[in-house]
Each structure stands twice: as structure tokens, then as C-alpha cells.
Residue frames relative to the residue before (quaternion, step in Angstrom):
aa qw qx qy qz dx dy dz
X 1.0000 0.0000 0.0000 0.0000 0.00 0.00 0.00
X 0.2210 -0.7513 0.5822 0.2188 3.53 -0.54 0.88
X 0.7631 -0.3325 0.3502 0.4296 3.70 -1.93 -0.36
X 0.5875 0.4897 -0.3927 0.5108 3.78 1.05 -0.68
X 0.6297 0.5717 -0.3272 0.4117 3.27 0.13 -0.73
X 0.7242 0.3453 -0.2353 0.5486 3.61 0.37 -0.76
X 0.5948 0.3971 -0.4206 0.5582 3.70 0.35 -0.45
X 0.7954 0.4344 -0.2827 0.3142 3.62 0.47 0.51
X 0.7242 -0.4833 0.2378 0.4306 3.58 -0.76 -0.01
X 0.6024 0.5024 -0.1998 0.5871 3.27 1.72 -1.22
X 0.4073 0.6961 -0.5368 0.2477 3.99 0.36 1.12
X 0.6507 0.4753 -0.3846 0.4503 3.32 1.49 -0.37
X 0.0816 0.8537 -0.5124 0.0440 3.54 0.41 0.56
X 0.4034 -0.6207 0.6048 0.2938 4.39 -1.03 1.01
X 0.7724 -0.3746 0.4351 0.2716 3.00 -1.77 0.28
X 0.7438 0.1706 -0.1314 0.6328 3.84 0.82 -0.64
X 0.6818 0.4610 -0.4234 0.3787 3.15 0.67 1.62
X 0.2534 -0.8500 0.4602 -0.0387 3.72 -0.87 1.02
X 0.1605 -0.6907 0.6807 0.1841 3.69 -0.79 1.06
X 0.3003 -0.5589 0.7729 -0.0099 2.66 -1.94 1.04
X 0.0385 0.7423 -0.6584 0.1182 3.90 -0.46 1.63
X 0.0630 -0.7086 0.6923 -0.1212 2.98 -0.84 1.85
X 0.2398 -0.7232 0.6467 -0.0343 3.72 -0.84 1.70
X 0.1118 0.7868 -0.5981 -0.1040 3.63 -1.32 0.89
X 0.2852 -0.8466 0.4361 0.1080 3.03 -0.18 1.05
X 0.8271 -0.2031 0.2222 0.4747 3.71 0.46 -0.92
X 0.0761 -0.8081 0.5841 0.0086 3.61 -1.11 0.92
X 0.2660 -0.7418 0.6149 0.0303 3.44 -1.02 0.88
X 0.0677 -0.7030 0.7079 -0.0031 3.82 -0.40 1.70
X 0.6242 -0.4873 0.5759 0.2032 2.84 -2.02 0.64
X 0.1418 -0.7432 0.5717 0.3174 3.57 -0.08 1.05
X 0.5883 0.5235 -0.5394 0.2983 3.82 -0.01 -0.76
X 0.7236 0.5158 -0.2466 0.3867 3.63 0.83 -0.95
X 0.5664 0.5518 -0.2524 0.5577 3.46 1.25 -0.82
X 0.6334 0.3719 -0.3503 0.5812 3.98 0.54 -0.78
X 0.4334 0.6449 -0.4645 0.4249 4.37 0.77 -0.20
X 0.7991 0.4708 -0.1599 0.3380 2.74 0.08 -1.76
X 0.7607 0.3785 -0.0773 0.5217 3.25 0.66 -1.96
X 0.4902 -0.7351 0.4462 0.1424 3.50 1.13 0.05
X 0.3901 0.6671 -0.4617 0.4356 3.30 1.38 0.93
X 0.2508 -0.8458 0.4209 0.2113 3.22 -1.37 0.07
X 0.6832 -0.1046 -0.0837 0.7179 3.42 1.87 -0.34
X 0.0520 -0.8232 0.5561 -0.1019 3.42 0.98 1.49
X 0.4262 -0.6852 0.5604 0.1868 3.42 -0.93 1.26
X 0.5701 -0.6935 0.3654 0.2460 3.78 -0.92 1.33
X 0.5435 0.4617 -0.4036 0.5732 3.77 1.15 0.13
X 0.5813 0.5055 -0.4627 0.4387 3.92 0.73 -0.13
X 0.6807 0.4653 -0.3562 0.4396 3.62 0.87 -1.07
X 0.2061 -0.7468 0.6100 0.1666 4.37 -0.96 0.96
X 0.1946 0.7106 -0.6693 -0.0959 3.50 -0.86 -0.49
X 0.1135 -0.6989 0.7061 -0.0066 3.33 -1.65 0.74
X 0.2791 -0.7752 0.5195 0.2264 3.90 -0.70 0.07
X 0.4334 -0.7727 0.4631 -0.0238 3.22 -0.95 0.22
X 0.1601 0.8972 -0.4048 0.0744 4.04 0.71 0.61
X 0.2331 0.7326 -0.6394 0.0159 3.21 -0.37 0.70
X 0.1854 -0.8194 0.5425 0.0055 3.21 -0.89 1.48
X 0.7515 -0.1152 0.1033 0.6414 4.60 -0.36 0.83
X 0.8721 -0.1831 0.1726 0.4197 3.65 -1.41 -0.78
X 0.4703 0.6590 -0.4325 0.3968 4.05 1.37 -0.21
X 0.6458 -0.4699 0.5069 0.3244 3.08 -1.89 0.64
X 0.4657 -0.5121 0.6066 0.3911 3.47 -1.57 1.18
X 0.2120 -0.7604 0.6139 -0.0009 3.24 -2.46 0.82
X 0.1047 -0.8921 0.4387 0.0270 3.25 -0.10 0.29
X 0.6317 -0.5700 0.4805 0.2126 3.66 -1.31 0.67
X 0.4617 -0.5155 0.5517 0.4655 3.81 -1.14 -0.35
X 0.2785 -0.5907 0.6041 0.4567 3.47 -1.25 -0.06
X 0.3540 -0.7073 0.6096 -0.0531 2.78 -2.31 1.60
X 0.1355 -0.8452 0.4965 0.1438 3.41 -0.87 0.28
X 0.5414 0.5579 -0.4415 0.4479 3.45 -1.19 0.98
X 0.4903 -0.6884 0.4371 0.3076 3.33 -1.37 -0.06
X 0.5828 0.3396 -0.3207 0.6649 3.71 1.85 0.04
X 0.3095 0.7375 -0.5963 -0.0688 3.95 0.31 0.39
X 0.4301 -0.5933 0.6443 0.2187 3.65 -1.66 1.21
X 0.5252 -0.6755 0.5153 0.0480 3.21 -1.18 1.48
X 0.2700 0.8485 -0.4244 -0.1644 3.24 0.01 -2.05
X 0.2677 0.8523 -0.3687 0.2570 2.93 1.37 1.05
X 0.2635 -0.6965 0.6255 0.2330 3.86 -1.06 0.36
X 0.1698 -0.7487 0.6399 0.0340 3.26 -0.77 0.09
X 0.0100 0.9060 -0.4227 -0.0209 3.75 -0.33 0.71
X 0.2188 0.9179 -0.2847 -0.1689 3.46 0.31 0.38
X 0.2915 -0.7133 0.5300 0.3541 4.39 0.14 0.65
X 0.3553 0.6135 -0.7031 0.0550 3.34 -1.67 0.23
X 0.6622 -0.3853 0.5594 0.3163 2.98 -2.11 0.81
X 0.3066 -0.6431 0.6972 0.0794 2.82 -1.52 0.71
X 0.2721 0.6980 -0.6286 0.2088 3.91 -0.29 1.18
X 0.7778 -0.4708 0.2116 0.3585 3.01 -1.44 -0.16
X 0.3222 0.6901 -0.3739 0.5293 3.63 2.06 -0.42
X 0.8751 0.3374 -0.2624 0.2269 3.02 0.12 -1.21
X 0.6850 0.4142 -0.4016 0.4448 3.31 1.46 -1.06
X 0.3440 0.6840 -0.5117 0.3899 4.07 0.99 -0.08
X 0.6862 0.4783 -0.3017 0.4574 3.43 0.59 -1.28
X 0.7791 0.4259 -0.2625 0.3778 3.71 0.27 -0.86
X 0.5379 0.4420 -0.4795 0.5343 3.20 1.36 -0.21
């Protein structure tokens, strides 16, 4: 169990069980490529949103704040409990 994990609901955890702490911290879009897509041409960097999305095996989908810019810092934790069986390690392979 790591330090995220405990600052969290998912600290009481059973013997045949395992957090998975996934941290995003920060992403860096290509603006030329982003204005492509969205069809912009000098789109001011507070116009452009982004939010993420995790869904991680049999856990509830999660999600980020919404961010703005083309470098937005996240600082998210992400925590996830599960049973460790054989489903599960199959899945990760």
C-alpha cells in the first residue's frame, strides 16, 4: 500500500486485495495539431478544455477536473481496490 492509498478511502484493504495508485500530473498537446483537429486557427489557450477519463477492470469510471490550455497540470490520484484472483491477474496481462 503506498502513501496515496492511505490518504484515501481504499486503506482498509483484505489480505487478497491490492490498490492500484495511478497519479496524473500533466500533459503537453501539440497546439498546431490541436487547432487541426478542432479547426481553429489562433484559438486563445483558455478556449481549448480537456478533462480525462479512467476506467480501470471492474471499478467505477473516474475522472479529472476540467482544465484549460494546451499544457493543463492535472494533479490527480487515482485509487483503485481489487481482489487479486486469477480474473484479475489475466486482465493485466
Amino acid at each position: 500500500m503506498t502513501e496515496f492509498s492511505v490518504l484515501t478511502t481504499e486503506s482498509e484493504i483484505l489480505p487478497s486485495e491490492n490498490v492500484l495508485d495511478l497519479r496524473l500530473s500533466e500533459i503537453k498537446f501539440d497546439q498546431n495539431k490541436i487547432n487541426e483537429v478542432l479547426g481553429l486557427r489562433d484559438a486563445v489557450p483558455s478556449a481549448i478544455k480537456t478533462f480525462i477519463v479512467v476506467d480501470f477492470f471492474i471499478n467505477e469510471t473516474k475522472h479529472t477536473d476540467l482544465k484549460h490550455g494546451y499544457e493543463p497540470e492535472f494533479n490527480t490520484i487515482f485509487c483503485f481496490k481489487n481482489t487479486v484472483d486469477d480474473f484479475y491477474l489475466k486482465y493485466l496481462a
